[in-house]
C-alpha positions in Angstrom: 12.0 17.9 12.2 11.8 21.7 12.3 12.5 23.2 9.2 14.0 27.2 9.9 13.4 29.5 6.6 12.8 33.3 6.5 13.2 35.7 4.7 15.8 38.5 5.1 16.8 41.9 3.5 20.0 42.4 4.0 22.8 40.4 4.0 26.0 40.3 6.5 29.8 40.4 5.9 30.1 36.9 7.1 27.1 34.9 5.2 27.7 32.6 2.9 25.6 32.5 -0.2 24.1 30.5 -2.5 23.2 32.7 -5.6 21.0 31.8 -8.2 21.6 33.7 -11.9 20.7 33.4 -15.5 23.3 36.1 -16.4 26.6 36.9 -17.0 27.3 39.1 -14.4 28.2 39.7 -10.3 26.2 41.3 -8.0 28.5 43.5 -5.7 26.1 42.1 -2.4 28.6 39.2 -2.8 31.5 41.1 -1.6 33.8 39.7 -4.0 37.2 40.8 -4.7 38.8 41.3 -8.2 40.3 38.4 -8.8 37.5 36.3 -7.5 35.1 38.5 -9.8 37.2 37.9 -12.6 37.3 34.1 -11.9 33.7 33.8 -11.6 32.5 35.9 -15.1 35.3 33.3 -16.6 33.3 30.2 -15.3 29.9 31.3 -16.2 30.6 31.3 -19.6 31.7 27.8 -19.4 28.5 26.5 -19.0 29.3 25.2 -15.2 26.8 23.4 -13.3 27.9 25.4 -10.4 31.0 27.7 -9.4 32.6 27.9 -6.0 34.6 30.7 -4.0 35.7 29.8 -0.7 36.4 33.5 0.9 37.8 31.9 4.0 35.7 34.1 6.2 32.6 33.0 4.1 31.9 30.4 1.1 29.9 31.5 -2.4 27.8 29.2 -4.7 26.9 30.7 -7.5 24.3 28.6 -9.5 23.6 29.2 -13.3 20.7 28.3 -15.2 19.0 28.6 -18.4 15.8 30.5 -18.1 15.1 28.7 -21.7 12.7 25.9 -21.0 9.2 26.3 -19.6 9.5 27.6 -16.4 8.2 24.6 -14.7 11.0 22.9 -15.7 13.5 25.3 -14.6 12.2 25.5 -11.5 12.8 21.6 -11.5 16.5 22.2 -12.5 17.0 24.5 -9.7 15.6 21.9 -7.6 18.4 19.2 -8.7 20.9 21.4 -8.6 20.2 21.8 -4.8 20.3 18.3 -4.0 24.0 18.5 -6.1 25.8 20.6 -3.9 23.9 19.8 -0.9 27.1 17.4 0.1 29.9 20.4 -0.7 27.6 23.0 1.4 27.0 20.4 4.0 30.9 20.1 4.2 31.5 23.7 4.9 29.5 23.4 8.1 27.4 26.7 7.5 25.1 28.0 10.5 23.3 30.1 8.3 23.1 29.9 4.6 21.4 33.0 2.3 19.7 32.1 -0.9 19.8 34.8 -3.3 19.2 35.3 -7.3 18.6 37.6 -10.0 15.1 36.6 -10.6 15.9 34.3 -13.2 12.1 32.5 -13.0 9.7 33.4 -10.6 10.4 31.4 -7.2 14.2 30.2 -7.8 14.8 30.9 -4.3 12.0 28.3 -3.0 12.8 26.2 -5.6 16.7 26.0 -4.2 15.4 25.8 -0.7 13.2 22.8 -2.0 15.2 21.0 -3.1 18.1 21.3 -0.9 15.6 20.4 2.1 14.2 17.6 0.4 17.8 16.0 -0.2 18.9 16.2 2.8 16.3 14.1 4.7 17.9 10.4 6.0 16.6 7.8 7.9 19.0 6.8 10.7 17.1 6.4 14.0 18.1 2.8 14.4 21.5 3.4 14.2 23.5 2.6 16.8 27.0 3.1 15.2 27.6 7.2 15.6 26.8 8.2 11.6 29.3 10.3 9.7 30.2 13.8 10.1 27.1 16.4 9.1 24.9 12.7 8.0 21.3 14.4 7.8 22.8 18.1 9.4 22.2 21.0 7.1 22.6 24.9 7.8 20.7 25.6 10.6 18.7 28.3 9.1 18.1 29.6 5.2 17.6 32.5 4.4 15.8 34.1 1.6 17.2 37.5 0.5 14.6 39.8 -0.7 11.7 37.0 -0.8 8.6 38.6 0.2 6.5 36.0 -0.1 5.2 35.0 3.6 2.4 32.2 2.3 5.5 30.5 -0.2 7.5 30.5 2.7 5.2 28.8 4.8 4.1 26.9 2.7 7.5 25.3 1.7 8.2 24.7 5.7 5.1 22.8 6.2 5.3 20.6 2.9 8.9 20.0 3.9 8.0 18.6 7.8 5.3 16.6 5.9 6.8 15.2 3.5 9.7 14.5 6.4 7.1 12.7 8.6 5.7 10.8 5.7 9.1 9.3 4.8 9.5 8.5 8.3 6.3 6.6 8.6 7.0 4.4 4.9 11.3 3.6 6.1 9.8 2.5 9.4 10.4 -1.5 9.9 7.0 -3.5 9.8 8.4 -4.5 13.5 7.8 -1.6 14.8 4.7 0.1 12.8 1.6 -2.0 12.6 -1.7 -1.2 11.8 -2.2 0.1 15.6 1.2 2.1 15.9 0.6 4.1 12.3 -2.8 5.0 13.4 -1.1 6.4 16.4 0.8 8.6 14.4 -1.6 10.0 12.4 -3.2 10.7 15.6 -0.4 12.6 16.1 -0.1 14.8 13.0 -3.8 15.6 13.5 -3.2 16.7 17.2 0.2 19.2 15.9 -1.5 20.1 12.4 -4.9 20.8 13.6 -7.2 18.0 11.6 -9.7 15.9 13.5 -8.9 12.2 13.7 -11.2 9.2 14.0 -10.3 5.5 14.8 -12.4 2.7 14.2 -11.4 -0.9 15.2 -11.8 -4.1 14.9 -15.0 -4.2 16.6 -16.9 -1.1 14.7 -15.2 -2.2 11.6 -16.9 -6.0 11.5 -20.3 -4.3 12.5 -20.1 -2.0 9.5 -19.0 -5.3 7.4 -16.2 -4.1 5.6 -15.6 -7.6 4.1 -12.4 -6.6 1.7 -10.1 -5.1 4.7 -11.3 -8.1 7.4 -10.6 -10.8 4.5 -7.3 -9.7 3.8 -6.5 -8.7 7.7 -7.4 -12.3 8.6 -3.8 -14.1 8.4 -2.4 -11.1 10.4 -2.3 -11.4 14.5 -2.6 -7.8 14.5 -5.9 -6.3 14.3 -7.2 -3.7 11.4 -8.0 -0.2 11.5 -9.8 2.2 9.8 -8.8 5.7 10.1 -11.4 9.1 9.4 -9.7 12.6 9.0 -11.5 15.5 8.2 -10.2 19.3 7.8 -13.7 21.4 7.9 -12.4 24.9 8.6 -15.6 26.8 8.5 -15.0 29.5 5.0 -14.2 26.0 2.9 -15.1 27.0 -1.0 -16.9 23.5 -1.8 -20.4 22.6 -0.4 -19.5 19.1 -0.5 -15.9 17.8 0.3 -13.3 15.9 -1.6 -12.5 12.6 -0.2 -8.7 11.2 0.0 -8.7 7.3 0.1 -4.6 6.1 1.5 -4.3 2.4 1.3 -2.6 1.3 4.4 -0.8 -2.3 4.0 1.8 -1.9 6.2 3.6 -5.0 4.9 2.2 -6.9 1.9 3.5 -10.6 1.5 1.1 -11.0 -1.2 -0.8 -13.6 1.5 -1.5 -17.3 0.7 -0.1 -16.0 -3.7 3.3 -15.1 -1.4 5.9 -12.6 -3.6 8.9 -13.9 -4.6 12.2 -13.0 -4.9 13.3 -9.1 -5.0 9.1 -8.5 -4.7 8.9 -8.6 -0.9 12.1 -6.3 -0.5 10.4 -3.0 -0.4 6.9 -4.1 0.8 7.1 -1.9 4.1 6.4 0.8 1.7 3.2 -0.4 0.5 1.5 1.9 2.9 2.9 4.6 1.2 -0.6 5.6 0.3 -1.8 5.9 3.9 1.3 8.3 5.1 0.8 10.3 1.9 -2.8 11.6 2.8 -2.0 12.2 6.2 1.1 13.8 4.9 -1.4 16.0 2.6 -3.9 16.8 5.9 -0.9 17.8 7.8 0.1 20.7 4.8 -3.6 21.7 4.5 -4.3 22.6 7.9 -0.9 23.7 8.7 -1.8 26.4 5.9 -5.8 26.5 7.3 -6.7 26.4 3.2 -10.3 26.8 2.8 -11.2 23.6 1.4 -13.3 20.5 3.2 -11.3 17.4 2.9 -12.3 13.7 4.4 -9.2 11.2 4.9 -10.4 7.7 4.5 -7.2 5.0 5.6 -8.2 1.2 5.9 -4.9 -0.2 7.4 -4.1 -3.8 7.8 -0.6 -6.2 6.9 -1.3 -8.9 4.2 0.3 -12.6 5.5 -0.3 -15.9 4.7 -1.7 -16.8 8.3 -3.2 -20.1 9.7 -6.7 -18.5 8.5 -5.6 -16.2 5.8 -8.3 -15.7 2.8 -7.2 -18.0 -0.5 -7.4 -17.7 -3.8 -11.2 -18.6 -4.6 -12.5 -17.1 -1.4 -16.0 -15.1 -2.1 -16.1 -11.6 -0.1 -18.9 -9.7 1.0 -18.2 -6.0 0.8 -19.2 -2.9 3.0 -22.0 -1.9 -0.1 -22.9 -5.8 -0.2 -21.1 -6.4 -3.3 -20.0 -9.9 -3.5 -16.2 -10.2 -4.9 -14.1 -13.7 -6.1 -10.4 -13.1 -5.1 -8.9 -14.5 -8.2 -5.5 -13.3 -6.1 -4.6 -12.4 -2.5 -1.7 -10.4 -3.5 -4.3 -8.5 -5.2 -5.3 -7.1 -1.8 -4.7 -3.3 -2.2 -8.0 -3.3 -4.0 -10.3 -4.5 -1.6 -9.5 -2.5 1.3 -10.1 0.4 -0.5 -13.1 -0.2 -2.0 -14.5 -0.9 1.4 -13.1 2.7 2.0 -14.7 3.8 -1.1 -18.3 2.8 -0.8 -18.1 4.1 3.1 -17.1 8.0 0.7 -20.7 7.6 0.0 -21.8 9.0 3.3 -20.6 11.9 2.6 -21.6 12.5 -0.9 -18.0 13.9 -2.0 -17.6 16.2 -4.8 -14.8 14.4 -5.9 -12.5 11.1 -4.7 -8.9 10.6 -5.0 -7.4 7.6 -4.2 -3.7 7.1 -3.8 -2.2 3.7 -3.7 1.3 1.4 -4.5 -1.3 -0.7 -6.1 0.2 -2.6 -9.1 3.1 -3.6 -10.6 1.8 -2.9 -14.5 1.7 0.5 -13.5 5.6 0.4 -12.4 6.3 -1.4 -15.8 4.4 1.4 -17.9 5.6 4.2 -16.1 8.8 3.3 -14.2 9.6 6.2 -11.7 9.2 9.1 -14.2 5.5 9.0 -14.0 2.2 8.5 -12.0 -0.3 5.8 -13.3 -3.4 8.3 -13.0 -7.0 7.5 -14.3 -11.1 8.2 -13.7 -14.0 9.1 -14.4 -13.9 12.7 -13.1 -14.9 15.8 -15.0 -11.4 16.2 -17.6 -11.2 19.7 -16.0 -9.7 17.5 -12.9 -7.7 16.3 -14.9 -6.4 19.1 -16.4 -6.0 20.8 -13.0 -3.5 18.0 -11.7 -1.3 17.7 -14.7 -0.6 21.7 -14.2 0.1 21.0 -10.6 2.0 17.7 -11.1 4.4 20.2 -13.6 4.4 22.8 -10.5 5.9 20.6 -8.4 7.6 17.9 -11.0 5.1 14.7 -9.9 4.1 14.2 -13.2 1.1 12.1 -14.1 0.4 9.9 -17.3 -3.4 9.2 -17.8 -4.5 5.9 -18.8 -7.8 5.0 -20.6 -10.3 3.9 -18.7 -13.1 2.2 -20.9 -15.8 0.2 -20.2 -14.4 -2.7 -21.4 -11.3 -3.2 -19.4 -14.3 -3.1 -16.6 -15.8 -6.5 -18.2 -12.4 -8.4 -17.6 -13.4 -8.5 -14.1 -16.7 -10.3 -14.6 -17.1 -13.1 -12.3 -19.6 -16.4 -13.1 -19.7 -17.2 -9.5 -19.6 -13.6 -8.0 -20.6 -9.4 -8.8 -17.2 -9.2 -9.8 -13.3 -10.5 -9.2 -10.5 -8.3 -8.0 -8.3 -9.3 -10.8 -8.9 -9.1 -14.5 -5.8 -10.8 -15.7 -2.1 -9.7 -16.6 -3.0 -7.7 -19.5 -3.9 -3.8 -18.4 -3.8 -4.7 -14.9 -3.6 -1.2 -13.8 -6.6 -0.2 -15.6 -8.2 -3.2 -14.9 -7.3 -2.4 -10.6 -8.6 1.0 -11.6 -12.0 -0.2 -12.8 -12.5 -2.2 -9.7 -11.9 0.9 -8.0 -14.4 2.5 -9.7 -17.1 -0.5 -9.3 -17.6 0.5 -5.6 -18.5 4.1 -5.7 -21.3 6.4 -7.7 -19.2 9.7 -7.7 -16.5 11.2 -9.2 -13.1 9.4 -9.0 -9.4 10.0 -9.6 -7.2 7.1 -8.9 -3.5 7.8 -8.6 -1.2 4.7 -8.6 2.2 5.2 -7.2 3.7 1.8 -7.6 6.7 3.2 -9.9 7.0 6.8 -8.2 6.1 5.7 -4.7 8.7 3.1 -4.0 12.1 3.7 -5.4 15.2 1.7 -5.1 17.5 4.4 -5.6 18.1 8.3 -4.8 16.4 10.3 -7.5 17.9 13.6 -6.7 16.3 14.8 -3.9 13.6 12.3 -4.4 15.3 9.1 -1.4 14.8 5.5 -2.1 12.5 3.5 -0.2 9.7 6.2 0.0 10.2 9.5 -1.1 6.7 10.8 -0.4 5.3 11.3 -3.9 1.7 12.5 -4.5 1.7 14.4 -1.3 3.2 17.8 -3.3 1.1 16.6 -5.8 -2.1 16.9 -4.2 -0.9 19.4 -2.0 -0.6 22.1 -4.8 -3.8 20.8 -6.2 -5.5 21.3 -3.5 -4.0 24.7 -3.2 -4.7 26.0 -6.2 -8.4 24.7 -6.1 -9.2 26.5 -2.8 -8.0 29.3 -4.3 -10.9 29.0 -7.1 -9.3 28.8 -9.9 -10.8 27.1 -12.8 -13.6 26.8 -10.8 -15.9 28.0 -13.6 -13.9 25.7 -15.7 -14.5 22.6 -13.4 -17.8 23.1 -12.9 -18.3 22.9 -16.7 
């Protein structure tokens, strides 16, 4: 979807306006009468979420906030009060829309834009019933008044197709997206975004014996795959690059320990993982950011197949590590850490993994925040909990000692992919960690990842989450701050 945002100086007699303010008062660019004026200094002080003028000729939104909070959180507010009146601005069939403030907090415009965008994504290409009046239509063009701020600009257009394309890729049916067809559209993104793309089939992937992702691909009639991406633009600011790690179950039964119930309902999304680094690749070379990045995706469906791997099964890994599955649905694991020990080749500076991984983590967190743990330097850390606050993808850090690591000892095996139902997050993160020397982050998106409801302008099914995330992560650490910091 294109996504038309400028900026403009000047507005014109017949634009309507959204205008963002943290004071009492009218500016006279809205061209309001008297009366209306008068009206609106009477609202404001009534606390409104939002007041309306329809001019006939032209509508006005004025938007209040309190500049009170930290900023990150107004900027949030802003946000959610986009995806509020997105329905009432929709209704008034704008061409153009202008988004204006006062300068309230520094990027309120954006933030509007955000949020609004965001919002007003649907899913409806298997429709066949025409869908209502303005369904998924929004002005045709925003623009900024007095923004001059190219880089936010274009920024905020290429996080909002990715983020687009990634919720297309998670609401698509597992009838018509397996493993072949999403690697096919990551091909895609790489080809428009300007990434290098790499496939590796069936064929290349049993000669480099990645045991986890051919066990738990082996009650599937649809072959895996194992995607490479890689974003080397030439002035990258790390010597070594950071390596993303999607997991890429396109539809996760849960295999020969089948789901139950309400458990299977959403499991087209458990690839949500996969779309959201290719999501990230797309924003990082749309903006050419000086960073070296390596996409690892291992993609494969988990079914209970006439020669699907049980519970009992012993795996030989990519690095040789032998593993008892204790649990097929406990598949999510394996593929990446055959992913993970192939990061070794290129001796990253740091690992992130991204994943719908377990359920503990959706019971700890719910949808408010990410499950995130590792081993890396605290300065990572630190860095990703400012940028989860930037763009409102918080993260909640769990422990990760040693000794949840000793829950997965094995007496038959190196090690089992489960350790039990207590701390099963940390317990998936530890196996995570067993397959790789350097320095990892896992994020687990089980709770944020997958929702069953709207969440503002965050959709149900999968809203994308981690890819603004690690987007402005990303951002900010090609940019070199903290570098000092991170380095120790």
């Amino acid at each position: 979807m294109k996504i038309n945002i400028k900026s403009i100086q000047a507005t014109e007699p017949g634009h309507s306006v959204v205008y963002i303010t943290g004071k009492a008062t009218v500016p006279s660019f809205l061209s309001l009468s008297a009366r209306e004026k008068k009206y609106v200094l009477s609202r404001l002080k009534e606390n409104e979420d939002y007041i309306f003028i329809n001019s006939y000729s032209k509508c006005t939104y004025l938007v209040p906030i309190d500049a009170k909070p930290e900023e990150y959180r107004v900027i949030e507010e802003i946000r959610k009060k986009a995806s509020r009146l997105r329905q009432l601005i929709r209704s008034n069939s704008h061409r153009e829309l202008v988004i204006a403030s006062d300068k309230p907090v520094k990027g309120a415009e954006l933030a509007f834009a955000e949020g609004f965008i965001l919002s007003a994504y649907s899913f409806s290409r298997y429709r066949t019933v025409s869908p209502k009046k303005n369904e998924g239509v929004y002005p045709s063009e925003l623009l900024l008044y007095n923004v001059n701020d190219k880089h936010g600009i274009n920024w905020l257009r290429s996080v909002a197709e990715a983020v687009y394309l990634t919720r297309d890729l998670i609401n698509e049916p597992p009838n018509k997206l397996n493993s072949v067809a999403l690697a096919r559209e990551i091909r895609k993104m790489s080809q428009s975004a300007g990434f290098s793309f790499e496939q590796l089939n069936r064929n290349k992937i049993e000669a480099l014996k990645m045991g986890g992702l051919l066990a738990v691909n082996r009650g599937s009639v649809d072959p895996p795959v194992f995607c490479i991406l890689e974003w080397k633009p030439g002035n990258e600011v790390n010597s070594k690059p950071i390596v993303l790690i999607g997991k890429g179950v396109i539809y996760d039964t849960g295999g020969i320990n089948i789901k139950t119930g309400d458990y299977m309902g959403q499991m087209k999304a458990d690839m949500a993982g996969a779309a959201t680094v290719a999501g990230i690749f797309y924003v990082i070379a749309k903006n050419k950011l000086p960073v070296h990045l390596v996409g690892l995706i291992p993609v494969t469906d988990n079914r209970p197949g006439g020669n699907a791997y049980v519970q009992g099964d012993i795996i030989t890994m990519y690095n040789g590590t032998t593993v008892e599955v204790g649990n097929t649905d406990a598949e999510g694991r394996l593929i990446l850490a055959d992913a993970l020990a192939y990061a070794g080749k290129y001796s990253p500076e740091l690992i992130i993994t991204i994943a719908t991984l377990t359920g503990s983590a959706s019971m700890t967190f719910g949808n408010i925040a990410t499950a995130v743990m590792g081993n890396a330097p605290e300065a990572v850390f630190s860095e990703l909990t400012e940028a989860g606050n930037a763009v409102y993808e918080r993260i909640a850090t769990l422990p990760f000692w040693e000794e949840y690591g000793e829950l997965l000892k094995s007496d038959i095996a190196d090690i089992k992919n489960t350790g039990g139902r207590e701390a099963g997050a940390i317990t998936a993160g530890k196996f995570l960690e067993f397959f790789t020397e350097y320095p990892l982050v896992h994020l687990d998106i089980a709770g944020t990842g997958i929702l069953k409801k709207d969440d503002s302008y965050r959709i149900k099914e999968g809203p994308g989450t981690g890819l603004r995330l690690i987007a402005e992560f990303l951002r900010r650490y090609s940019s070199g701050k903290n570098k000092k910091k991170r380095n120790g």
